[in-house]
C-alpha positions in Angstrom: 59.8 -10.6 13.0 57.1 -8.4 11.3 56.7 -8.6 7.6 58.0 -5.9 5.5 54.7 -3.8 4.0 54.9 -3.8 0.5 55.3 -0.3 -1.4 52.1 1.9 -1.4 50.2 -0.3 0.9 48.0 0.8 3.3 47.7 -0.2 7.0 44.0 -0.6 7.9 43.6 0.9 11.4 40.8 1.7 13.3 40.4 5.4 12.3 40.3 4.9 8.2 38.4 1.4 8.6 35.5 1.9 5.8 32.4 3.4 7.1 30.1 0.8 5.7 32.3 -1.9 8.0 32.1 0.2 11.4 27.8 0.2 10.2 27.7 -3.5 9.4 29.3 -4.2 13.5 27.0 -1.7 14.7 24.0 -3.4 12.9 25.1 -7.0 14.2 25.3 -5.8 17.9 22.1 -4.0 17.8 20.5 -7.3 16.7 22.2 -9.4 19.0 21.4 -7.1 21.8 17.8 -7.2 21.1 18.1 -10.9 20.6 19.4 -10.5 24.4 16.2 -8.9 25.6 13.7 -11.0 23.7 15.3 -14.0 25.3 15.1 -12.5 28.9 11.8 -11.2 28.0 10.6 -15.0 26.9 8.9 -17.4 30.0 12.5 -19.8 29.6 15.3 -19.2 32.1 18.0 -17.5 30.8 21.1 -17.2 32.3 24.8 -15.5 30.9 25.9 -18.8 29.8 22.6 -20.0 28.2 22.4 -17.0 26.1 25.9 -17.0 24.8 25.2 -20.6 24.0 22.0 -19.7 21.8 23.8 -16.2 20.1 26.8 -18.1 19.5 29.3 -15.5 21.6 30.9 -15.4 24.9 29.1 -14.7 28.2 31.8 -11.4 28.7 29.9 -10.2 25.1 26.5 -11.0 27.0 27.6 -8.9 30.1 27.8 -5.9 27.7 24.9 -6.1 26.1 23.2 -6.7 29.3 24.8 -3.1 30.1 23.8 -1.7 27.3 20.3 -2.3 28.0 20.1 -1.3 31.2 21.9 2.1 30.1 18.7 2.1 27.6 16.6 1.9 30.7 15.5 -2.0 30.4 14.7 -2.9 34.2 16.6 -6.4 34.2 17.4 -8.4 37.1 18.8 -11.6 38.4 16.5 -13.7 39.6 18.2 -15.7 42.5 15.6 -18.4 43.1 15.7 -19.1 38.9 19.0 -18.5 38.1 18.1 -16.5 35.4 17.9 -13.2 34.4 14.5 -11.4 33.9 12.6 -8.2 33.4 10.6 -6.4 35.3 7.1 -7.6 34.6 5.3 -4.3 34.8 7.6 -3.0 31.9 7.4 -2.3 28.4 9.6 -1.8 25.8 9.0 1.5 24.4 7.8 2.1 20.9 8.9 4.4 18.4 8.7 8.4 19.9 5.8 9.0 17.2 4.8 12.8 17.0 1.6 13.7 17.3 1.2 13.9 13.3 2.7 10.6 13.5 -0.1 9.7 15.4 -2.7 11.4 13.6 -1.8 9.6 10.3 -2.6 6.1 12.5 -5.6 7.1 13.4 -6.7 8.1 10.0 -5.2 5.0 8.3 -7.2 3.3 11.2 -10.9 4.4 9.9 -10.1 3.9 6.0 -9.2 0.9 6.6 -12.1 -0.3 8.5 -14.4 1.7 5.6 -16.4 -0.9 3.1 -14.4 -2.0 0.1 -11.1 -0.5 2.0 -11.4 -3.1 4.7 -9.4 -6.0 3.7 -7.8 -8.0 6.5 -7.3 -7.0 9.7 -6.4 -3.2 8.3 -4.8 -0.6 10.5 -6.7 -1.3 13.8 -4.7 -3.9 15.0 -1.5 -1.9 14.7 -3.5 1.1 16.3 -4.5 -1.4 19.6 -0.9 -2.4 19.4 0.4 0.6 19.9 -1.7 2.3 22.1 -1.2 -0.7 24.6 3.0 0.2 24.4 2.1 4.0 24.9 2.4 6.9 27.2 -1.0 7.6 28.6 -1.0 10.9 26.5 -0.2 9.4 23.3 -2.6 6.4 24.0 -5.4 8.8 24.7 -5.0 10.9 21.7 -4.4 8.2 19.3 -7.8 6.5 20.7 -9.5 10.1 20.7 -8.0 10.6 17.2 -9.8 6.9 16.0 -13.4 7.6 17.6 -13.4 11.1 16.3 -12.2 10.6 12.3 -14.5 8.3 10.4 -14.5 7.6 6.3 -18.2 7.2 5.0 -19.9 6.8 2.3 -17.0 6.2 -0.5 -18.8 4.2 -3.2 -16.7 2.1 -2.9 -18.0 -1.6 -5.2 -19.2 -4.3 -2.7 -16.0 -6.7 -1.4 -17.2 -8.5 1.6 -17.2 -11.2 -0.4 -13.8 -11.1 -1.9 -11.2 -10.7 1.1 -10.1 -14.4 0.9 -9.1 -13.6 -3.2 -7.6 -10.0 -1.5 -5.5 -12.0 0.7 -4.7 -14.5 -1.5 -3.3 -12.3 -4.3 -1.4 -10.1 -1.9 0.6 -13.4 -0.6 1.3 -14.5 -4.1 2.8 -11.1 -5.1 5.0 -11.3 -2.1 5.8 -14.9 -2.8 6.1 -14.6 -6.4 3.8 -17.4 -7.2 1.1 -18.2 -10.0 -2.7 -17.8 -9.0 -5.0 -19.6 -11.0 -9.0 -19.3 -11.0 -12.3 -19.2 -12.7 -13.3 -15.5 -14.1 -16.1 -14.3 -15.2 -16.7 -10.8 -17.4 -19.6 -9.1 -18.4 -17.8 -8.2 -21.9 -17.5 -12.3 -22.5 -19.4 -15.0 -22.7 -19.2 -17.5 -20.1 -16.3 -18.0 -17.6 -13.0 -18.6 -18.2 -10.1 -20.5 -16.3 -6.8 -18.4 -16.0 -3.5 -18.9 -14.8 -2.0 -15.7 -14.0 1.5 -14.6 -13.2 0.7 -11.6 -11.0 2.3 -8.0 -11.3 0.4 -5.9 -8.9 -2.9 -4.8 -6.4 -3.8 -1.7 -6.9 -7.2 0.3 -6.0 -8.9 2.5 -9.1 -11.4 4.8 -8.4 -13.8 2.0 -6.5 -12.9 -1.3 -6.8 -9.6 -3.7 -6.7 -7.9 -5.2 -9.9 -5.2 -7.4 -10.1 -2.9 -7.1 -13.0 -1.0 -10.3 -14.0 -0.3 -12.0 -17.5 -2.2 -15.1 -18.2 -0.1 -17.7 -19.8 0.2 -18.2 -23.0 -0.7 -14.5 -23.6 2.2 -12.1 -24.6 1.1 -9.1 -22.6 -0.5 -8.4 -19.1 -4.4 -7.7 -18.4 -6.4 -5.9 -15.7 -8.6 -8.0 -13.8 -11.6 -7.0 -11.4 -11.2 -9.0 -8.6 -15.1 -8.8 -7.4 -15.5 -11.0 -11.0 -13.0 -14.6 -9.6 -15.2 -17.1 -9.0 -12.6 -19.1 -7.4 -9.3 -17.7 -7.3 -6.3 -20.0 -5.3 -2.2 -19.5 -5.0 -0.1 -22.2 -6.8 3.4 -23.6 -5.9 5.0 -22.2 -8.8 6.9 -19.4 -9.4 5.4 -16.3 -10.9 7.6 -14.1 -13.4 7.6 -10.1 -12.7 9.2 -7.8 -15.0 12.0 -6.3 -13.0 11.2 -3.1 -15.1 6.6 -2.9 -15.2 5.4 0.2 -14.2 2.2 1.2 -13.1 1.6 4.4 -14.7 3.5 3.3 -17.7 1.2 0.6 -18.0 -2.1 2.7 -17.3 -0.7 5.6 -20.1 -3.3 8.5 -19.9 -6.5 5.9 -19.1 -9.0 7.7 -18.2 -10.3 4.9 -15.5 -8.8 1.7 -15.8 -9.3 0.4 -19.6 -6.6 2.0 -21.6 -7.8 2.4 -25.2 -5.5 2.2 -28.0 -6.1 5.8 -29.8 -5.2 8.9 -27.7 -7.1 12.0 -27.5 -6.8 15.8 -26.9 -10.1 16.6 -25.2 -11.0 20.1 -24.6 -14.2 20.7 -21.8 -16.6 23.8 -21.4 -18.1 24.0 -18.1 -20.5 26.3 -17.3 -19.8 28.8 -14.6 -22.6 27.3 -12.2 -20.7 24.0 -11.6 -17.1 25.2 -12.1 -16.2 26.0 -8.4 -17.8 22.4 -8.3 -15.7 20.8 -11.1 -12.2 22.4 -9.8 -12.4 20.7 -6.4 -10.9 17.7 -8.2 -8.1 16.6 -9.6 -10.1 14.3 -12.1 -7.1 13.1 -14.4 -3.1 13.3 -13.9 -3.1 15.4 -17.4 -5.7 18.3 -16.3 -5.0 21.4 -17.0 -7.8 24.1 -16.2 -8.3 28.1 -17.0 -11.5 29.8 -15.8 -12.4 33.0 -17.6 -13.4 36.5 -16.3 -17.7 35.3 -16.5 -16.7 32.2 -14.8 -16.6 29.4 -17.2 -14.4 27.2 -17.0 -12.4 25.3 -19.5 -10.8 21.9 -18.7 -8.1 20.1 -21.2 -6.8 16.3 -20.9 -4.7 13.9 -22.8 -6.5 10.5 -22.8 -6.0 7.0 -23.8 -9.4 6.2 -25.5 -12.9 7.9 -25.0 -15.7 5.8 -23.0 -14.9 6.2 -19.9 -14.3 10.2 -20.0 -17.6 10.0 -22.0 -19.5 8.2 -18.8 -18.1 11.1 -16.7 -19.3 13.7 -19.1 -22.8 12.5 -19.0 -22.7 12.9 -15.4 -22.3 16.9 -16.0 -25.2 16.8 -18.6 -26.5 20.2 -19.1 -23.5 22.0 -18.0 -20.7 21.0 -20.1 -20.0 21.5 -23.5 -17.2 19.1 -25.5 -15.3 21.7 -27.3 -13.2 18.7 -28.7 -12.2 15.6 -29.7 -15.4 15.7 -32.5 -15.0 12.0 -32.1 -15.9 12.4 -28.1 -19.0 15.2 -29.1 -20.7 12.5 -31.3 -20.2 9.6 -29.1 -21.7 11.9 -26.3 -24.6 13.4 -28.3 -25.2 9.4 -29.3 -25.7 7.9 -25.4 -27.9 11.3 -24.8 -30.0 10.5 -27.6 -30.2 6.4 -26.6 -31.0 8.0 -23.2 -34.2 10.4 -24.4 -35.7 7.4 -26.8 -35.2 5.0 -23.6 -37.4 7.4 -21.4 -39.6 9.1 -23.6 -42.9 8.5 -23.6 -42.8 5.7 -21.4 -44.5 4.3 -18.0 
């Protein structure tokens, strides 16, 4: 005797069972039938019953994924002699259709990963050998056409071949979310120091590697140069991230990668000579540029703190004027001046 259904309640059927149900069976099947292949794909001897044994379901459920696959175009067979089931050995499970941008974009993450101070671990190139191996002859030849033929050079990049142990280990501790601790040693203090740092994030500025982490006992996070651990190892314990840090929150409008603790509007003059030059760049997130009918060219920037844009300045010496901070002209006119007494005069 069926149970009366309560007022207002709805049967659950087939058609109006939530989508995110009919998705979560779909997903479990698709693992399960690639759990299929892998198994037929290992060197054991895998028969219907053996699988459903391993996956936990019955050999009729194994029957249909075995269809499924070979509706995919997996060249499976029974092998009488074995008793098993197995797969074509000149066969390759095909990788993902990648266009020929898709492509591209391998090969190029291929050579700037093998460039100096870019080439930490094993990079892109293993991925690329990867994937040309499970190619189609035309894809294969263009991605290793694509490699030989794009190259990265020259990116003054500061010298890591030393550090891609402390690379390595501070990428496995941010995804393990543990503590690093070390010996570090900066040319703005004396001797070295021993820290114990909760790690926040990697991240590449201009030419070198930082890590920025919190070292205990201090209330807010630091940014340190990686080239400057003399020892750096991963602890056991857990390492506490701020659900909420953000990058470009944390770097404000630095310049570089020191954030200074006054901010600036800085207005630039550049003459019309090295203005085509200048505008090639994006030098700073906040630029703002107007170019005026004899060709100068003025550039405007909101930054945390002065040095570093005063370092870049210098580089432009004789074709840039600082129309303001004043603050930024003195401290500008100042290294110029240090600069003349330092080579005047002198053999």
């Amino acid at each position: 005797m069926k149970r009366p259904k309560a007022a207002g309640q709805r049967t659950i059927t087939r058609k109006n069972r939530p989508d995110r149900d009919r998705r979560v069976r779909q997903n479990e099947r698709m693992a399960r039938v690639l759990a299929v292949l892998n198994l037929v794909q290992s060197r054991g001897r895998w028969n219907a019953k053996g699988i459903a044994d391993e996956l936990g379901c019955s050999e009729r459920t194994i029957y249909r994924d075995l269809e499924v696959l070979e509706f995919a175009g997996v060249p499976w067979y029974f092998d009488e002699q074995d008793q098993c089931y197995r797969v074509r050995s000149d066969y390759k499970f095909p990788v993902l259709g990648l266009t020929e941008d898709e492509l591209l974009g391998q090969a190029l993450a291929t050579s700037a990963t093998d460039a100096p101070g870019l080439n930490v671990g094993l990079g892109a190139a293993a991925t690329t050998r990867k994937l040309a191996a499970a190619s189609a002859e035309h894809d294969k030849q263009l991605l290793m056409d694509a490699v030989a033929l794009i190259s990265v050079l020259d990116l003054k990049m500061a010298d890591h071949s030393r550090h891609h142990d402390a690379i390595r280990t501070i990428q496995f501790a941010l995804l393990k979310q543990r503590q690093l601790i070390g010996t570090y040693e900066s040319p703005y203090e004396p001797g070295q120091a021993k820290l114990k740092i909760h790690p926040y994030r990697l991240v590449l500025i201009k030419n070198a590697w930082y890590v920025i982490g919190k070292h205990s006992g201090e209330p807010h996070p630091r940014t340190y140069r990686v080239a400057r651990f003399k020892s750096l190892r991963m602890l056991d314990e857990g390492a506490e991230t701020p659900a909420e840090f953000n990058l470009r929150d944390y770097f404000g409008n630095a310049w570089s990668v020191f954030r200074g603790a006054k901010s600036y509007d800085v207005e630039l003059s550049f003459a019309a000579d090295a203005a085509t030059i200048v505008m090639e760049t994006q030098w700073h997130h906040t630029q703002k540029s107007s170019r005026q009918r004899d060709g100068i060219l003025t550039l405007s920037f909101r930054v945390d703190g002065l040095e570093e844009i005063c370092n870049w300045i210098l580089g432009w010496t004789g074709r840039v004027r600082v129309v303001k901070p004043a603050e930024l002209r003195e401290l500008v006119l100042t290294k110029l001046q240090t600069g003349l007494e330092l080579n005047r005069g002198r053999h």
